[in-house]
N, C-alpha and C positions, 0 to 999 in steps of 0.2 A: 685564103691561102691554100695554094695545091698541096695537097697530103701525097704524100713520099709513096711508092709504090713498094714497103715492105709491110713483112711479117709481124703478128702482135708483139712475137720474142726478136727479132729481128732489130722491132722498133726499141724494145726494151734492154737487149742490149748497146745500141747507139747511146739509148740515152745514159745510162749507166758509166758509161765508157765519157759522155759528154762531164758528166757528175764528178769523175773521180779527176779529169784535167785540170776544173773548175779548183776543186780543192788543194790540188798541189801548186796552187798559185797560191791561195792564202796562209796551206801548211808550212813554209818555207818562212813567211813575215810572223805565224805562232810560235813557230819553236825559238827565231830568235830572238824575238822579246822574252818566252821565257824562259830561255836560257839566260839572259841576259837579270830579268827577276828573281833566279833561283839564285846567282850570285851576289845580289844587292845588301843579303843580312851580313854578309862575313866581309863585305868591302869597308874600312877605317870608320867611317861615317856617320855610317848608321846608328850609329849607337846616340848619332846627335838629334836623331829624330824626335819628333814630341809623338803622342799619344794621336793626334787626329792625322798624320803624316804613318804611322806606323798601321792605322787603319786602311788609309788608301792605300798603302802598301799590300795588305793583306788583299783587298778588293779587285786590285789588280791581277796579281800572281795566283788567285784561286779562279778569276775569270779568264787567266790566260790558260790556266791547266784544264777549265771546260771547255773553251777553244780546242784546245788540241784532245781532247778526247771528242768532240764531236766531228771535226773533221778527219779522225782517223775512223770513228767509226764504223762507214761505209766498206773501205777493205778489208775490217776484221770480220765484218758480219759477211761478206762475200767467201773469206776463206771457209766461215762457219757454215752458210748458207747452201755452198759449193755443190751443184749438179740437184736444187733441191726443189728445181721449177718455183723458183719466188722470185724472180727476176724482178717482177714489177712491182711487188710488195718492198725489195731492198732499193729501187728506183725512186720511188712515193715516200718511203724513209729517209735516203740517202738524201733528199732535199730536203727531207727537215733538218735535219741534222747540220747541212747547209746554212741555212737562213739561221738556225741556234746557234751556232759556231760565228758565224757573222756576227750576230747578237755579242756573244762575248765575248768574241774578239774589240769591237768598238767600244764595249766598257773597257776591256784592259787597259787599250789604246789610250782611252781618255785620261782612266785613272792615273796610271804611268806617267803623260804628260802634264796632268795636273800635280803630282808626287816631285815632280822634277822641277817645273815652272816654280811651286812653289818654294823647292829651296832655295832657289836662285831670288826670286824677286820677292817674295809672300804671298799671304793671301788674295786680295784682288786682282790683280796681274791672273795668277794662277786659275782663279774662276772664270776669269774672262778666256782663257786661251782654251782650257778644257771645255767649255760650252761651245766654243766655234769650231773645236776637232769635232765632239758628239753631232754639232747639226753638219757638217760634213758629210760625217758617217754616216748621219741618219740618210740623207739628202740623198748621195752618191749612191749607197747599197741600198734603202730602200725605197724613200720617195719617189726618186726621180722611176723607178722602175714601177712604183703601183700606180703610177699614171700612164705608164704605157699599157702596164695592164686592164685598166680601166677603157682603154684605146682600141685596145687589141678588137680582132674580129668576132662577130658571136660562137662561133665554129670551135671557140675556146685554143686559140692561136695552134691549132693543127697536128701534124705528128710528131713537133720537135715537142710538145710541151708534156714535161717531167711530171706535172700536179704531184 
């Protein structure tokens, strides 16, 4: 792959700037699941939940609240970070924080629709539909992509790559 004809900081703010696009596509799908979680206990319902339904509940809305703290992360540590020459220190982070937020984001996800499948139909139905979101999720955000990575050139895929 041809390497880009910039700057170390240069490159590092691209990527940065690539990072934080990246996350306002997923931050929009975090907040309104849990917005949508945070009003699930005061809706009529609830109250008809059993004990392993009141669990996944929990599972989900604590995994959607590490969701949205990992993918706001990034711009609070930038505001904090601000003129402090760590560019690429909050670059190298701001991807973890990425793939973390990912992470639990696709538990929420699951949880959620297994929380819901279940009241509708019960348990079986329910397992089966929340294991075919999870390998989904798994498949679509990670797998399919550590195969490319495994693909990618030795050069360790060039100046677009965040590591």
């Amino acid at each position: 792959m041809k390497r880009r004809n910039e700057t170390e900081s240069a490159r590092a703010d691209r990527n940065f700037v690539e990072l934080l696009q990246g996350a306002r596509v997923a931050v929009t799908g975090v907040q309104v699941l849990f917005a949508f979680l945070l009003t699930v206990p005061f809706s009529p319902g609830f109250d008809r939940l059993g004990e392993g339904d009141r669990r996944l509940f929990y599972v989900a809305l604590v995994s959607a609240a590490l969701a949205s703290i990992c993918y706001i992360a990034p711009a609070t540590q930038h505001r904090v970070l601000f003129r402090q020459g760590l560019k690429e220190t909050l670059v190298r982070r701001s991807n973890r924080y990425g793939i973390a937020g990912a992470l639990a984001l696709a538990v929420s996800m699951t949880a959620a629709t297994m929380l819901v499948v279940d009241f509708l139909f019960h348990n079986a139905i329910a397992m089966i539909t929340a294991g075919i979101v999870a390998l989904v999720a798994a498949w679509a955000w990670f797998g399919q992509p550590a195969l490319d990575r495994n693909r990618a050139p030795e050069d360790g895929g060039g100046a677009d790559s965040p590591s």
